[in-house]
C-alpha positions in Angstrom: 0.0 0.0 0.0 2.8 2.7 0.8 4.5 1.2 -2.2 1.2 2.5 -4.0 0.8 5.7 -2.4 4.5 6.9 -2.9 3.7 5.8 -6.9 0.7 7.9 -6.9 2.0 10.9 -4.9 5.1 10.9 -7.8 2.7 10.6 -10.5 0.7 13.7 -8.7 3.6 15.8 -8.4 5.3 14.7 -11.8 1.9 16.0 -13.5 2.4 19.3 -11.5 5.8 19.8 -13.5 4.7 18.8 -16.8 1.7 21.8 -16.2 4.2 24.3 -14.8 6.5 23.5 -17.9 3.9 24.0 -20.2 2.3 27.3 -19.1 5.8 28.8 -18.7 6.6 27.3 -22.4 3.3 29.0 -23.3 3.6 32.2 -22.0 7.3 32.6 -23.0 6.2 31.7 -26.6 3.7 34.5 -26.2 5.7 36.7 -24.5 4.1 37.4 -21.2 7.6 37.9 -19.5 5.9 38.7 -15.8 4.4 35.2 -16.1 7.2 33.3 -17.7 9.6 35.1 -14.9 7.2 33.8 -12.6 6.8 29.7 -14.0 10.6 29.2 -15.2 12.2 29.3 -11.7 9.1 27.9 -10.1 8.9 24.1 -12.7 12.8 23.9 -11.8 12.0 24.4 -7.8 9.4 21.7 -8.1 11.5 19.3 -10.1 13.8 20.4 -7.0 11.2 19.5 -4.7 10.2 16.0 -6.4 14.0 15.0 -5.4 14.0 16.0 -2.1 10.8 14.4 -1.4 11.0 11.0 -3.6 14.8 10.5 -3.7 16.9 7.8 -1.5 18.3 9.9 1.1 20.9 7.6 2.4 22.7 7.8 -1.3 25.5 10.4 -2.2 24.1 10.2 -5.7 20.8 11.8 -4.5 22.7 14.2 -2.1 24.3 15.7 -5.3 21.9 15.7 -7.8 19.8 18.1 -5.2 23.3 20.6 -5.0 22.9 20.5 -8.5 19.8 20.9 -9.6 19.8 24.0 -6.8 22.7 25.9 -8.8 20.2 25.0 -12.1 17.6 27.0 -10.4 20.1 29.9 -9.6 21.2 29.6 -13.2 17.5 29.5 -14.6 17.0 32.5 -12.2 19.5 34.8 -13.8 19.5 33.8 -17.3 15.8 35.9 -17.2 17.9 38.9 -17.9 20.9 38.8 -20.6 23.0 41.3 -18.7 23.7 38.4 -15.9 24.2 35.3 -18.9 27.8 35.0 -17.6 26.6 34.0 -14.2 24.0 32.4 -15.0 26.6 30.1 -17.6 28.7 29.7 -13.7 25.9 28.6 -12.1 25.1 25.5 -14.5 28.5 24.7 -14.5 28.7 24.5 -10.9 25.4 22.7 -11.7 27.4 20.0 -13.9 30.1 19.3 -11.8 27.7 18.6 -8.9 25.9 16.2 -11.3 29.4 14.8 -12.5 30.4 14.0 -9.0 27.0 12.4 -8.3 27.4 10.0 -11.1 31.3 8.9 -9.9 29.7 8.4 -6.7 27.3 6.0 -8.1 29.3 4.2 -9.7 33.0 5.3 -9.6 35.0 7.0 -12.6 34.3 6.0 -16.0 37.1 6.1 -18.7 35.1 4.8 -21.9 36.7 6.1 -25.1 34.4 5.9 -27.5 32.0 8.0 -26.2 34.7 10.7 -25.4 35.7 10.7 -28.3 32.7 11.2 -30.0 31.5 13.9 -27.5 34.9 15.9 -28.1 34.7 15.5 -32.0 30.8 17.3 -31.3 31.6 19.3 -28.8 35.0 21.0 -30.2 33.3 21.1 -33.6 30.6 22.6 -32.5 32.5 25.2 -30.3 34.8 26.1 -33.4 31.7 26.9 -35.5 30.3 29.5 -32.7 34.0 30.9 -32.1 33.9 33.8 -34.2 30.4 34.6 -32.0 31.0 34.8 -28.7 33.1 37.4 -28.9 34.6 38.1 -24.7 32.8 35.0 -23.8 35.5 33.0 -26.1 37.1 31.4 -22.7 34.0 30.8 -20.4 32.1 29.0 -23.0 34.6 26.9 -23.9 35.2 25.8 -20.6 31.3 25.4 -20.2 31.7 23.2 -23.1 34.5 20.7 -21.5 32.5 20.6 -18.0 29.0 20.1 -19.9 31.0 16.8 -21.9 32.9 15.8 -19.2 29.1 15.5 -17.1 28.0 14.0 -20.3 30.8 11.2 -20.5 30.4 10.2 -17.0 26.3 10.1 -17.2 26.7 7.8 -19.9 29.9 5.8 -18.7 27.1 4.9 -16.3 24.8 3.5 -19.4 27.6 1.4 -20.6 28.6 0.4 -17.0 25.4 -0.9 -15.8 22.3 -1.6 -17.8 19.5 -0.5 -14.9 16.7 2.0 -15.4 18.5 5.0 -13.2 21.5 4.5 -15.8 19.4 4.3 -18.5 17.7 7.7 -17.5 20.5 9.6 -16.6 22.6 8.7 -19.7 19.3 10.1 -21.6 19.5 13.2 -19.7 22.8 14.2 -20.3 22.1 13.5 -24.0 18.8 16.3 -23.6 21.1 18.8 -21.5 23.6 18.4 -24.4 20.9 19.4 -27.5 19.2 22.0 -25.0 22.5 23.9 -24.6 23.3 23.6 -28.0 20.1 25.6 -29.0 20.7 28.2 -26.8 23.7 28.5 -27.8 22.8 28.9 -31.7 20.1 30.9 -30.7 21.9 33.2 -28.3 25.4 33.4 -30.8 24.2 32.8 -34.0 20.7 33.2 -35.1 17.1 32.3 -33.8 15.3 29.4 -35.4 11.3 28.0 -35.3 10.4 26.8 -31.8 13.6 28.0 -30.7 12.5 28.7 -27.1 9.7 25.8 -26.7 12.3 23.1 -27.8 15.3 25.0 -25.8 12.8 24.4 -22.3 11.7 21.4 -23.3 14.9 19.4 -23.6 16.1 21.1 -20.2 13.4 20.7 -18.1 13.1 16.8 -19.8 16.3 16.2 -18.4 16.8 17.5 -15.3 13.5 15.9 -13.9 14.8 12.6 -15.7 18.2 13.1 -13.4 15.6 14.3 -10.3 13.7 10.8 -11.2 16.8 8.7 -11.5 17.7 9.7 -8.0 14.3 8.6 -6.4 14.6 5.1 -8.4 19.1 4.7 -7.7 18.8 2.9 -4.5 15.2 0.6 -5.6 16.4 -1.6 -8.8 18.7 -4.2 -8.9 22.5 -4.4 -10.3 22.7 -5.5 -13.7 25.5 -6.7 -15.7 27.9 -4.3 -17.8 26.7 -4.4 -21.4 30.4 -3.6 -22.2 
């Protein structure tokens, strides 16, 4: 029965996010900033909330992906006004290396190649084509860039390490942060495309609640063998 309840309390709150995610999508799109200033810190704080309540308090992982999502909620806070983007671009990489340090906690450092590699040849490639664009934030975006792939080689490390629903989960995450940061980018440095903002929101806010959700399931499945 408690089993049950827990389930259904999730589900209740999970369906809270997904309608604070939505109206803030909505009103952004339609530009009702007062609203949208209001709905984009408050769908992080209850994807905040959902971890602190549902997660498995006894693990490190959980302990950290709360730090981190807290300096996302800092970072969605100042990113409403462009004059404070370079601390708001701190804050989520604080945000990553509290995420990145959850996920060696979980389940130790993770020195897959291939991944790396391929997360380098993107993430280098992708840097050199926004160079010429980011003018005096040449240096802290790069070095966004290496924390954001370094987060993203660990999370899916994990994947490859063990083939549970938690791994599974975060490995998808760090895949959606990727893509989401890689939109605002090109729609911050280069030019804005269609559905530039829904899709920018809706990758990041998929993600972090699928890292807030993998920390409430980390301590309840069993270990599974390494598919590599």
């Amino acid at each position: 029965m408690r089993l049950a309840q827990r389930r259904n309390t999730k589900l209740f709150f999970g369906t809270l996010i997904l309608l604070a995610a939505i109206l803030a999508i909505y009103f952004n799109s339609i530009g009702n900033a007062p609203l949208f200033t209001v709905l984009k810190p408050l769908t992080t704080i209850l994807i905040l909330l959902f971890t602190v309540l549902f997660g498995i308090k006894k693990s490190k992982f959980h302990k950290w992906m709360v730090i981190g999502l807290c300096f996302c909620l800092v970072g969605d806070t100042l990113l409403l006004a462009d004059s404070y983007f370079a601390f708001g671009l701190a804050a989520f990489l604080l945000a990553h290396l509290c995420f990145s340090y959850g996920f060696i906690c979980l389940g130790g450092f993770k020195k897959y190649i291939f991944p790396l590699f391929l997360l380098g040849v993107f993430g280098l490639g992708y840097y050199w084509i926004l160079f010429d664009a980011l003018n005096a934030l040449k240096v802290p975006v790069l070095l966004y860039f290496l924390v954001i792939l370094f987060m993203a080689w660990q999370g899916i490390g994990l994947r490859i390490w063990k083939a549970t629903p938690p791994h599974t989960l975060i490995a998808l995450a760090v895949l959606l942060f990727i893509i989401s940061d890689a939109m605002l980018a090109w729609a911050k440095f280069k030019e804005h495309f269609p559905l530039d903002g829904i899709l920018i929101l809706a990758t990041y806010w998929t993600s972090i609640f699928l890292l807030a959700l993998s920390a409430t399931l980390e301590g309840l499945v069993p270990r599974s063998k390494a598919i590599i």
